[in-house]
PANUPA-786689 format. One record per residue: residue in three letters; x, y, z of N, C-alpha, C in turn. Coordinates in steps of 0.2 Angstrom, whole numbers, plus 5000, padded with zeros to 4 digits. Example, Ala and Ser with C-alpha at 12.3 -4.5 7.8 and 13.67 -1.06 7.14 Angstrom:
// PANUPA-786689
ALA506649725039506249785039506649845039 SER506449895035506849955036506450005039 
END
This chain:
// PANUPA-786689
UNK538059415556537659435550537159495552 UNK537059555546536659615547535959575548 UNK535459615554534859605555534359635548 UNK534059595548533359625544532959675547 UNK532959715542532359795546531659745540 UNK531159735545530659745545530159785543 UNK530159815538529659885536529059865536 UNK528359925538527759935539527659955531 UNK527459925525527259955517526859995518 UNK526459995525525960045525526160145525 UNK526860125530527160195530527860195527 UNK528160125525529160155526529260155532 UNK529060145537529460145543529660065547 UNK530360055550530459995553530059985559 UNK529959925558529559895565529659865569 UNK530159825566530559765569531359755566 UNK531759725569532459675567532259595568 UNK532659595564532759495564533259475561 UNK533659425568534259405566534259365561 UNK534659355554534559295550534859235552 UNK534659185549534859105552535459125546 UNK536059075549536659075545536458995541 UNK537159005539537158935534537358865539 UNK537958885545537858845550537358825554 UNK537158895555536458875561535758825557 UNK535858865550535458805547535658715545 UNK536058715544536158675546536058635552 UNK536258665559536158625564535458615566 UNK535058665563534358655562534058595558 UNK534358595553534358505549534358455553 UNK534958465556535158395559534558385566 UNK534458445568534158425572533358415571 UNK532958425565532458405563532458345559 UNK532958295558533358245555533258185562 UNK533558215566533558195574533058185577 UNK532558215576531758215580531458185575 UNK531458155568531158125565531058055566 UNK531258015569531157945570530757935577 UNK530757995582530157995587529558005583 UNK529658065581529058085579528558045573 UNK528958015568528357985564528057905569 UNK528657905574528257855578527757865585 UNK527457925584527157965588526457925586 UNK525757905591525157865591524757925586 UNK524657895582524157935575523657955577 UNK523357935583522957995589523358035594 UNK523758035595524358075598524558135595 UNK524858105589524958175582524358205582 UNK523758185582523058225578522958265585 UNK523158245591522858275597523358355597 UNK523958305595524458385596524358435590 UNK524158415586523958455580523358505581 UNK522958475584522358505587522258545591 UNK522858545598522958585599523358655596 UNK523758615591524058685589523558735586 UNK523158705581522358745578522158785583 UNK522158765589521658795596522158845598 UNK522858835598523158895599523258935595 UNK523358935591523258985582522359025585 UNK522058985586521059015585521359065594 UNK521659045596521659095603522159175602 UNK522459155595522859215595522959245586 UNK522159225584521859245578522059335577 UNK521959365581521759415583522559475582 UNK522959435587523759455587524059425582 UNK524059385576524259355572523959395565 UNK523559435566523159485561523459545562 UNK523459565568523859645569524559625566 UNK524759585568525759585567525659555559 UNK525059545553525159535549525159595547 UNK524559625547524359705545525059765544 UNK525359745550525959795552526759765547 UNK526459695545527259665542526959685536 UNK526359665532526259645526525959685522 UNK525559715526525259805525524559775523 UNK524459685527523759665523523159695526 UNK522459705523521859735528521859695534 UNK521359725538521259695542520959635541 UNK520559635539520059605536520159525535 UNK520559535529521059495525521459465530 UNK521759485535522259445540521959405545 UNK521359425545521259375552520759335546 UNK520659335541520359285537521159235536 UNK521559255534522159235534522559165538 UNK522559215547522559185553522059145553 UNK521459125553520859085553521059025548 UNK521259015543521558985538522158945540 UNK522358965545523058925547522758865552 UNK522158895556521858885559521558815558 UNK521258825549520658795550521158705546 UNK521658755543521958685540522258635545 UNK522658665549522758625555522358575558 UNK521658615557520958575561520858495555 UNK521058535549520958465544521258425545 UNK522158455545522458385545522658355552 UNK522358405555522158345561521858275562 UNK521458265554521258205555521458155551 UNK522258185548522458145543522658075546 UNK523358085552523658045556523257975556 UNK522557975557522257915558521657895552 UNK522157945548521857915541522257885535 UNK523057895537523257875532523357805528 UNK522657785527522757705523522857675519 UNK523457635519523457595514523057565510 UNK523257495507522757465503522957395505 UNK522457335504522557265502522457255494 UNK522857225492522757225487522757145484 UNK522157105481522157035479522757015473 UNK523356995477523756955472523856865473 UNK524156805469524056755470524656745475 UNK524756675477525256655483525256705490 UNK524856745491524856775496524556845497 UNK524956875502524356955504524856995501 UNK524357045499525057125497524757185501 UNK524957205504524657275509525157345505 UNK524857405506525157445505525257495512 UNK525757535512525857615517526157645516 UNK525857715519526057785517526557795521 UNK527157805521527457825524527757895524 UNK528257945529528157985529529058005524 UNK529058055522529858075519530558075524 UNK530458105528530858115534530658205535 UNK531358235532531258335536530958355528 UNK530758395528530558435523530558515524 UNK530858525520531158615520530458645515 UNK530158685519529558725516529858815516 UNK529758835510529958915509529358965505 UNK529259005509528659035510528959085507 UNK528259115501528359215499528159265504 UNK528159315503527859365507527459375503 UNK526859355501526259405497525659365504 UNK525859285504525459275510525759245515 UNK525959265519526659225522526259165527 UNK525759185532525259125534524959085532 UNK524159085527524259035524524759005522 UNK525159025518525458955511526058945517 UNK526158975523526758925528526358855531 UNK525758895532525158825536524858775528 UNK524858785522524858745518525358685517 UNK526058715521526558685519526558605526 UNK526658665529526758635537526258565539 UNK525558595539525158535541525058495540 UNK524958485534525058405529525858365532 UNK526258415529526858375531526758335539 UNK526658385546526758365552526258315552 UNK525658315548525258255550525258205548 UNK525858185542526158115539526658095543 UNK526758155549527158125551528058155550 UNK528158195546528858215542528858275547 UNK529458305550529658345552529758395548 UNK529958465551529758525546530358585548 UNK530458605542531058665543530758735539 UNK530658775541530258835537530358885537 UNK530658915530531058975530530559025527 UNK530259085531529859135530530259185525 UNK529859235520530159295516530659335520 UNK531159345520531359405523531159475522 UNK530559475519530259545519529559535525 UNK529259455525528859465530528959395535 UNK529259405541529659365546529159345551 UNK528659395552528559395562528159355561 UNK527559315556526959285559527259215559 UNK527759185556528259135554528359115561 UNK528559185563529059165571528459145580 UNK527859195575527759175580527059105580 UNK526959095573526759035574527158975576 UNK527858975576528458935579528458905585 UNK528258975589527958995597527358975599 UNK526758965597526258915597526058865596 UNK526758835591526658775591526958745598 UNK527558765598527958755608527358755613 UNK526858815612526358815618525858755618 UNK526058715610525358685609525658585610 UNK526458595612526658545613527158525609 UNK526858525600527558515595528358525599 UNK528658465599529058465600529558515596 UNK530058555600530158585595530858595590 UNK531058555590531458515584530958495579 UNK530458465579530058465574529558505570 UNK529658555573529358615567529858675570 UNK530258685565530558765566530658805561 UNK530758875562530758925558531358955557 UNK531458975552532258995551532059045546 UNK532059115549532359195546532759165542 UNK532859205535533459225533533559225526 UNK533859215521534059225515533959185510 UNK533659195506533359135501534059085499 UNK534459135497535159105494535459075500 UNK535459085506535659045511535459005516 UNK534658995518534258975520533858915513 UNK533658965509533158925504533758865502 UNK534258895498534658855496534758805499 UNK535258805505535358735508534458695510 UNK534158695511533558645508533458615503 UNK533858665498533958615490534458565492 UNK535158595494535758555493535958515498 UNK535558505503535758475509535258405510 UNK535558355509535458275509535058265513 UNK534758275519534358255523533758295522 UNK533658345518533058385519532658325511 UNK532258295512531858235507531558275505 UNK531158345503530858355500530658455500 UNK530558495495530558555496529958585496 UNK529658615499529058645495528958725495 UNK529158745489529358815488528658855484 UNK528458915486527958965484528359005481 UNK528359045475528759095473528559115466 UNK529159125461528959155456529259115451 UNK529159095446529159045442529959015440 UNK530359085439530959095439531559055443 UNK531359065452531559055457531458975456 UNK530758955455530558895456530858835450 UNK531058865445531458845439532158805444 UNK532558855447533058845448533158805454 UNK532458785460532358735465532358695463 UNK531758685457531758615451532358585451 UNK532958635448533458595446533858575452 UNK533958605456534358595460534258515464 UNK533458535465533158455469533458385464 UNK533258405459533558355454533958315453 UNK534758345457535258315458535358265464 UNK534758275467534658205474533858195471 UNK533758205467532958165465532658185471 UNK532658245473532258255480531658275477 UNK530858265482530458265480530258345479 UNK529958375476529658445477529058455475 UNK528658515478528058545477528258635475 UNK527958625470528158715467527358745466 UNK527158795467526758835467526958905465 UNK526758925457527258975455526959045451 UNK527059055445526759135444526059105441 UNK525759155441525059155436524859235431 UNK524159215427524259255423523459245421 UNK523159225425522359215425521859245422 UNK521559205419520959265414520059255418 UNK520159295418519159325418518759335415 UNK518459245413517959265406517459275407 UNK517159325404516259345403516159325396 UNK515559315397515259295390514559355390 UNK514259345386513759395387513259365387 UNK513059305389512259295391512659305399 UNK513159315405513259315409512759365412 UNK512959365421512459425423512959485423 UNK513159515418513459575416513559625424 UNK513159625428513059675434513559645439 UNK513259575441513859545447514459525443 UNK514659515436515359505434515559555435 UNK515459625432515959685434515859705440 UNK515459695446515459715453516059675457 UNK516059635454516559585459517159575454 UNK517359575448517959595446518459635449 UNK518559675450518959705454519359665458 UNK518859635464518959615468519459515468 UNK519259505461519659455458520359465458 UNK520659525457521359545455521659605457 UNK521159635462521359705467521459645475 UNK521259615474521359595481521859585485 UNK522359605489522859595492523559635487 UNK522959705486523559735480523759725474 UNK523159645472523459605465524259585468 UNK524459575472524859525475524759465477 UNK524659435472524259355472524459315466 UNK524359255467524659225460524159205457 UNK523659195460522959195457522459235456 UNK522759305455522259355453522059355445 UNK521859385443521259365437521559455433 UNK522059445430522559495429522259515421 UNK521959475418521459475410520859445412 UNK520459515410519659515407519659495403 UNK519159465400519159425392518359445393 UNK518259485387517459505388517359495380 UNK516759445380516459455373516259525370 UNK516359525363516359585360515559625360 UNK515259605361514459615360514259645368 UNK514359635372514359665378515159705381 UNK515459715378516059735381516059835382 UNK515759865379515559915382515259935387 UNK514659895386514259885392514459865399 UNK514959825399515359805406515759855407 UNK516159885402516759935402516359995406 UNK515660005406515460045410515060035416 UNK515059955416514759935425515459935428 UNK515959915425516759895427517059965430 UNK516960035428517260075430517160085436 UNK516260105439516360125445516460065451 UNK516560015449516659975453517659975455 UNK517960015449518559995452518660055455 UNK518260125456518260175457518160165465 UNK517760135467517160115472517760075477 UNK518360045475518760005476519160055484 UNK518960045491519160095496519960045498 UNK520360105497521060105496521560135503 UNK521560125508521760145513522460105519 UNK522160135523522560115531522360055532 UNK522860015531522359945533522159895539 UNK522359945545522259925551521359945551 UNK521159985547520560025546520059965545 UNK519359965547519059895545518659925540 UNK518659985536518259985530518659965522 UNK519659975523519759965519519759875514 UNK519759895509519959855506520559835501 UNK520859875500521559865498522059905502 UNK522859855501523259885506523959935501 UNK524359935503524959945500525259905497 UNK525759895493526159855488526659835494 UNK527059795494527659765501527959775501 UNK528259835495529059885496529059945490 UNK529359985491529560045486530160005479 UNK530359935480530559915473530059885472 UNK529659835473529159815469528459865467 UNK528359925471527859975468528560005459 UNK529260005462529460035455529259975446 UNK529159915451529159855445528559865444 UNK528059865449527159865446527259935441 UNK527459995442527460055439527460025431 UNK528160005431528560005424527959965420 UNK527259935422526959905419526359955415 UNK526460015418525960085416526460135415 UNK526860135410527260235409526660255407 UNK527060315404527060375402526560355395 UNK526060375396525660345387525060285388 UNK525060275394524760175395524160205391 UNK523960155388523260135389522760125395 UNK522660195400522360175403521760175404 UNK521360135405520560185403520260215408 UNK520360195416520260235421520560185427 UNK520560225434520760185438520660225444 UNK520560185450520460215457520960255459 UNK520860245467521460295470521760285476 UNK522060325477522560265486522860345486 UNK523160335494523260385497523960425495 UNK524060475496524760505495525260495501 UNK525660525501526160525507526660445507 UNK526860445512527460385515526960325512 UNK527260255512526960215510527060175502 UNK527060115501526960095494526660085492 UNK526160165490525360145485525360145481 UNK524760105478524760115470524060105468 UNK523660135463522860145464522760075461 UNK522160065461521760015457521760035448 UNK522160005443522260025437521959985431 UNK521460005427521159945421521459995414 UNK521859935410522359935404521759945398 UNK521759955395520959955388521160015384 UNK521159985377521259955373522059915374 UNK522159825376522959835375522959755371 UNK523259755367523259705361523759635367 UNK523459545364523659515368524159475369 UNK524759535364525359535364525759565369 UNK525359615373525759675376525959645381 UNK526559685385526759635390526459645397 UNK525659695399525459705401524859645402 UNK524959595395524459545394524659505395 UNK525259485395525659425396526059405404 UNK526559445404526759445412526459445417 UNK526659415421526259435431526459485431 UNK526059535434526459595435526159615443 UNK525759555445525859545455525759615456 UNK525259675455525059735456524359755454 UNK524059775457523459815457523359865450 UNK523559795444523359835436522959755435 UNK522359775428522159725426522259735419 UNK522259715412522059725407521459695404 UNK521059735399520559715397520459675390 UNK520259625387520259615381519659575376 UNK519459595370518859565365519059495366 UNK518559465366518359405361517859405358 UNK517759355352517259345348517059295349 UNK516959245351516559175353516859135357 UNK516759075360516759045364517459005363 UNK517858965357518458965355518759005354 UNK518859075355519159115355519159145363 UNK518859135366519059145374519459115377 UNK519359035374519758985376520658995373 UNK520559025366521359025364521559085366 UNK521259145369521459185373521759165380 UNK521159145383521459105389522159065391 UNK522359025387522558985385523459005385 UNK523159045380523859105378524359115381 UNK524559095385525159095393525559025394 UNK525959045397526558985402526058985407 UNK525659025409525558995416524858975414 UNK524658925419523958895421523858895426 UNK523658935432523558945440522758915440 UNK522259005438521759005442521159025435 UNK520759065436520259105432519559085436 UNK519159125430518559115431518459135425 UNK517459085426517059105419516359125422 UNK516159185418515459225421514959195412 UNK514359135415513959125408513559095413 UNK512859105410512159085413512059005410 UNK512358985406512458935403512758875405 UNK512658825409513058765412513358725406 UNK513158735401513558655398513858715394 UNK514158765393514558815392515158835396 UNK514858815402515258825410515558785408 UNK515458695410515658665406516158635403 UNK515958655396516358675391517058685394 UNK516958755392517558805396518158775401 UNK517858765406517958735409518558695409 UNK518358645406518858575402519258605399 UNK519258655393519458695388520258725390 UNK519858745397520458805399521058775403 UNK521758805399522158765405522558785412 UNK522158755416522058785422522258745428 UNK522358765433522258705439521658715444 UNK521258795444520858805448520458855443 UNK519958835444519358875439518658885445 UNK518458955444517958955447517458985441 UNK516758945441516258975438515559035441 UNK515659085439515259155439515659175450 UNK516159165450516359175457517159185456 UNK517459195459518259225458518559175466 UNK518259125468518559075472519159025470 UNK519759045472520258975470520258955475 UNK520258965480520758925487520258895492 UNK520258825494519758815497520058755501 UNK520258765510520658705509520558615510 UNK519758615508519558575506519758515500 UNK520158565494520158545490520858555486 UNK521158525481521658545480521858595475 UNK522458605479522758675473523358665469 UNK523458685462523958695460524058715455 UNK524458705449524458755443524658695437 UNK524558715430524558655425525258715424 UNK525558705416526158715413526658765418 UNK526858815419527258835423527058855428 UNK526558865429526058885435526458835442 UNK526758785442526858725447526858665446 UNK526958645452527158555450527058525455 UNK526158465457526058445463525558505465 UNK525058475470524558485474524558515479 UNK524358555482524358585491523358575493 UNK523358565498522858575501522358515501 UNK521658505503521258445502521758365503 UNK521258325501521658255501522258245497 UNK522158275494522858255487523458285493 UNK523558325498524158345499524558305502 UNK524158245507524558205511525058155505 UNK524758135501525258115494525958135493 UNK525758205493526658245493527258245499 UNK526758205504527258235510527458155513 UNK526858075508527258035510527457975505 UNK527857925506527957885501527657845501 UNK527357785495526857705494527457685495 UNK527357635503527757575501527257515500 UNK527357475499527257415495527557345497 UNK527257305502527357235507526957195503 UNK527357145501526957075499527157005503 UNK526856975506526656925512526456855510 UNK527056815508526956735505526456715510 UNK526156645507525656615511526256575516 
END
């Protein structure tokens, strides 16, 4: 099979090759994760947490080089990557303490005792985007190797390296290595057979709502368990008793962040009508302000888009005529850039209002009252993220409840905290990542009852 060129978004230039896993190799990779599972879930629950802990300590030891080879794969800031790698880092540290926490229950029934346990699935095939290729591969893996399940983990083939070389740290850090592997290679080849192949119990797929549709279905046919994490279309409400100054100073930063390559960027303003000028003029210089460069640079803040076909997709979302009202800047020459862009005046049919369009544009939109922010919000298949800017708590509140959502942040643009869980209501996804809820995905309730 032809190698993958690697490309830097930063310039167009190849960095790297990487062989693809074939459809045999993956396979034999199955079977051998399939193989390692009956040691591994019976590995002493301080034993697992010991090796997991080490793996954490090896990740915190190569923070550093695990941000430069993201910078050069993903074209992410520097910034951003080693908060990235740190994240891989700190989840591990968490579920380090799952092993020796996974408890059942006793449960009072008559004639006798009923206990319950977690148990683990067996292999689990996890298939990472390239928008974060670290995080969401460490959201997938942790949880899982700490219930105990063994792990198959096919990285983007747009961004391969921090994949492979977390694979290599884990080795250093003891993981056996049949029990967590990485496999390069083609969604249609690699992702696929995770759907189709009998021994892989459960998938956990990050991607775009489309893709994830058709994982849905396939899992379906073996009732395998899955976790989908899918597009978004997230709104930013301001109200106007809000502090108008830090809403629009931090906006940007809600949906330019990572290039607006995020599923939870905040892609609709929703600004009451009574202050909406007023922000439309704190809002400018702040996306102006937005430093757009070289991302190994420690002052920038945004990077390049992840290829010359997806900056042609973000494009099509601005021709020739947009409604633009103003937007920042990004460099010329080699490279996938694209400025920071805010949409105003665009009606909340357009399809600039509607679609993910996963790029560094936002649109802006009126409302007239507080049920009207909600049926704007609302207004979508998807339900990821948002936020609400109001001085008002039992209006935060409100809202709040209102909006349908799986992560909401009030007067902050924070979704992801891996404290707690993530996911998304209507197309958004299906099931939890992160915090306590995750270990639930990754094991089965059995159920023991015990005659007197």
């Amino acid at each position: 099979m032809t190698a993958f060129e690697v490309i830097n978004p930063a310039t167009g230039r190849r960095v790297a090759e990487v062989e693809p896993t074939s459809l045999e190799e993956t396979d034999a990779a199955i079977a051998r994760a399939q193989a390692a599972f009956p040691a591994w879930r019976e590995v002493a629950p301080g034993d697992r947490a010991r090796l997991l802990r080490r793996f954490a300590e090896a990740v915190d030891g190569a923070v550093e080089e695990l941000a430069r080879l993201e910078v050069l794969n993903s074209g992410h800031t520097i910034g951003n990557a080693r908060w990235e790698a740190g994240n891989v880092r700190d989840v591990l540290h968490y579920y380090a303490a799952a092993p020796e926490r996974l408890f059942g229950k006793q449960i009072p029934v008559p004639g006798g005792w009923d206990v319950t346990f977690q148990e683990p699935l067996g292999v689990v095939g996890v298939i990472v985007p390239w928008n974060f290729p670290m995080p969401i591969a460490g959201w997938g893996f942790a949880p899982a190797l700490a219930a105990g399940n063994t792990v198959v983990l096919k990285p983007a083939e747009l961004t391969p390296l921090t994949a492979v070389k977390l694979a290599e740290l884990a080795r250093e850090a003891g993981i056996p290595e049949d029990v967590f592997q990485v496999l390069p290679g083609k969604g249609s080849v690699v992702g696929q057979r995770f759907v189709t192949h009998p021994a892989v119990r459960k998938v956990v797929f990050t991607g775009s709502t489309e893709v994830g549709k058709r994982v849905m279905a396939g899992c379906a046919d073996q009732v395998k368990r899955v976790t989908l994490e899918l597009g978004g279309k997230s709104a930013n409400i301001v109200f106007a008793d809000a502090d108008l100054e830090r809403a629009a100073a931090t906006a940007p930063y809600g949906v330019f962040d990572n290039a607006g390559q995020d599923c939870c960027a905040r892609s609709r303003i929703l600004v009451q009508a009574s202050v909406y000028d007023r922000f439309m003029e704190l809002l400018e210089p702040a996306v102006r302000g937005v430093v757009v460069g070289e991302p190994g640079d420690e002052r920038t803040e945004m990077g390049p888009l992840i290829s010359a076909a997806h900056r042609e997709k973000v494009a099509s979302y601005v021709p020739e005529g947009a409604p633009v009202a103003f937007r920042g800047s990004a460099p010329d020459g080699p490279g996938f850039w694209f400025p920071p862009t805010v949409l105003a005046p665009v009606a909340a049919t357009d399809r600039a209002a509607v679609e993910e369009i996963f790029g560094p544009v936002v649109a802006v939109l009126p409302f007239t009252d507080e049920q009207d922010a909600v049926r704007l919000a609302n207004d979508s298949e998807f339900g990821l993220s948002g936020s609400i800017w109001t001085r008002d708590v039992g209006r935060a509140l409100r809202v709040s409840r209102a909006v349908e959502s799986g992560n909401l942040s009030v007067n902050s643009h924070s979704s992801v905290r891996y404290w707690t869980p993530f996911g998304g209501f209507k197309q958004s996804g299906l099931g939890r990542e992160l915090g306590p809820d995750a270990l639930d995905a990754f094991t089965e309730t059995k159920n023991v009852f015990i005659a007197h």
